[in-house]
C-alpha positions, 0 to 999 in steps of 0.5 A: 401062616397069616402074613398080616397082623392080627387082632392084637395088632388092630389099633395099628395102621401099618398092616405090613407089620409082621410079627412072631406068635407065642405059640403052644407046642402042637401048634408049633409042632404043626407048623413044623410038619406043614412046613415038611409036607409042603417041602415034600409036596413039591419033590413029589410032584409032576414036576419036582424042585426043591424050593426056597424058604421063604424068611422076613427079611432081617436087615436094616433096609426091612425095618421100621420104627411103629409108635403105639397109639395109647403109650409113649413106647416106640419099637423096631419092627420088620415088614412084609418082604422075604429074603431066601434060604435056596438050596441051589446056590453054593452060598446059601446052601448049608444055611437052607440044611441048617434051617431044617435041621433046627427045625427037626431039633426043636420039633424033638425039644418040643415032643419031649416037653422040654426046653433048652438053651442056645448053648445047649442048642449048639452042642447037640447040633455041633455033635450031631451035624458038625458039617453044618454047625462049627460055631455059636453064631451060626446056631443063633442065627438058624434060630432066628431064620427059624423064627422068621419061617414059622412066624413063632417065637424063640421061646415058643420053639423050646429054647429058653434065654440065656439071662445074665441080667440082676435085679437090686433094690426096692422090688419084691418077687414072688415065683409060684410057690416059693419065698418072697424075694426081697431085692433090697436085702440081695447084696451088691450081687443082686437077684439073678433073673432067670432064663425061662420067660414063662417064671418071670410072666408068673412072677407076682412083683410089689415094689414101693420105688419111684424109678427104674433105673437100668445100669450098663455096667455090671460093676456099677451096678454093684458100686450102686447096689452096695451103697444102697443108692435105691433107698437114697433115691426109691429105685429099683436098679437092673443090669444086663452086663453090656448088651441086654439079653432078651429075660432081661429086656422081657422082665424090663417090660413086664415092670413097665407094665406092672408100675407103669408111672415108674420112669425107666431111667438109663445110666450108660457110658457116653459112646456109641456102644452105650447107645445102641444098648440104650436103643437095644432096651428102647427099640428092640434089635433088628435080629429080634424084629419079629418079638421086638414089641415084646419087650420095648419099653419107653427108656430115658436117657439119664446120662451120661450126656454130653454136658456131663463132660465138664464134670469129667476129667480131661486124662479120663476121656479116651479116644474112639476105638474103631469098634465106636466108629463102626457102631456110630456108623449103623446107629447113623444110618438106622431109622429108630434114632431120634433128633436128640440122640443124634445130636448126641452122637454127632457130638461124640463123633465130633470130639472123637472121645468117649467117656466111661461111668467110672470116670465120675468116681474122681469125685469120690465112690458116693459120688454116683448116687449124688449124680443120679439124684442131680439128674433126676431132678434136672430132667424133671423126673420127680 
């Protein structure tokens, strides 16, 4: 399993960038049954002893943010250093069994030539080694040691995204032998993105838009979808209700590469959460390091923005919550935030408020469109 970057990543001069492959399934399946028989290997030696898997370490201290040579795009991205799963400290114990065990899951997901979500995923663990698994996030994080070890995808270990995300507006898709799906004409309920990343690389994409505009929030995106703000200003309007998933972060990448002078343009509230969601589709996640350049795009900030505040009402401002402070505090400390969003967020700290989208509706439900239109222009978008 190469630890350096290979020829896709040669234009790149940072060789520590270490990254997950999108795999066949035997290749997969061989990865699997290397990683069994090296285990094994060293049980049955002179000398026997369980060892340590060795993982890409995930946490902040381990990332970087790496900047394309040809593109504007930027993305988070981990280096060469391990972190361990050991077997014989009380700790970490059960984390090393449960890396084994979604192994041998995703080895028989694979076989069958099927795939699964995270959810389902945790089920069939939950029935079949409740010992080890008792909840969602313990199942989502196997996953991605898993990933770390094999050095392969998510996707590529036959587990498939769980996508909540919707698409509305002037973009038109085509899945492989079916209809043609006109987003304009979807309603304020929008085109459900699907979970499985191998449709949405096949989807055959035309659009006539001059944005992209990426919502926060699942109900704005309705209030913008139902008054057919994509016709007032040519767009193509994309949600992922809160924090972006990855079908959604990957279909995002993929127009960005198919429409490539399209703007990507965000609307998020104006506090620290609505950052870190607008950092999440920019970056990347640091969870995700490995795929995190898989689905980076180059996202501006359209608003809100400090300066919106003289457009909001006093009595609409609301005080950070401590969920803001302890999300204001990474995003402080994390490499990918630049001298503006800081800036930003130092104004938020600062004032101690947050503003929501919503609070603009004082100027009336069509108010919104009008905004987006004043920013656009503002930020020299046209």
């Amino acid at each position: 399993m190469d630890d350096l970057c290979k020829s896709s990543m040669k234009f790149f001069a940072d060789q520590q960038l270490c990254y997950a492959d999108v795999l066949p399934p035997h290749e997969v399946r061989a990865r699997i049954q290397v990683a069994v028989l090296n285990f094994l290997k060293i049980l049955n030696s002179p000398d026997p002893a369980i060892s340590n898997l060795p993982l890409i370490n995930r946490k902040s201290s381990n990332s970087r943010v790496r900047e394309g040579l040809f593109t504007e795009v930027s993305w988070l991205f981990l280096s060469h250093s391990f972190s361990k799963r050991s077997l014989m400290r009380a700790n970490a114990a059960k984390a090393f069994i449960r890396v084994w065990k979604v192994m041998e899951m995703c080895f028989e997901i694979l076989t069958e030539e099927k795939q699964v979500t995270q959810r389902e995923l945790f089920y069939k663990l939950l029935c079949d080694s409740p010992d080890y698994f008792s909840s969602q996030l313990q199942v989502n994080r196997t996953i991605q040691d898993v990933v770390a070890l094999l050095r392969c995808s998510r996707n590529s270990l036959g587990i498939m995204a769980s996508s909540k995300g919707l698409v509305a507006g002037r973009i038109l898709f085509q899945e492989p032998n079916q209809e043609v799906v006109d987003c304009s004409a979807c309603g304020s309920s929008g085109y459900a993105i699907s979970g499985d990343l191998k449709l949405l690389d096949s989807l055959i994409m035309k659009t006539d838009a001059r944005y992209i505009i990426v919502v926060e929030k699942h109900a704005v995106f309705q209030r913008l979808a139902e008054d057919h703000v994509f016709n007032q200003i040519p767009s193509i309007l994309l949600t992922a209700k809160g924090y972006p998933d990855i079908a959604t972060r990957f279909l995002l990448h993929r127009m960005s590469g198919a429409f490539p002078d399209l703007p990507i343009l965000a609307l998020v509230d104006w506090n620290p959460a609505g950052l870190a969601i607008l950092c999440t589709y920019k970056f990347g996640s640091i969870g995700m390091g490995l795929e995190a350049y898989r689905y980076a795009c180059n996202v501006k900030w359209l608003g809100l923005r400090g300066d919106d505040l003289q457009l909001i009402p006093e009595q609409s401002l609301a005080p950070l919550k401590p969920r803001d402070l302890q999300i204001a505090k990474g995003l402080t400390s994390s490499v990918i935030l630049q001298e503006n969003y800081r800036d930003e967020l130092a104004l938020m700290m600062q004032s101690g408020k947050r503003a929501e989208i919503e609070a603009l509706y004082f100027h009336g439900y069509d108010y919104l469109g009008k905004y987006i239109a004043k920013k656009i222009v503002q930020a020299n978008y046209i």
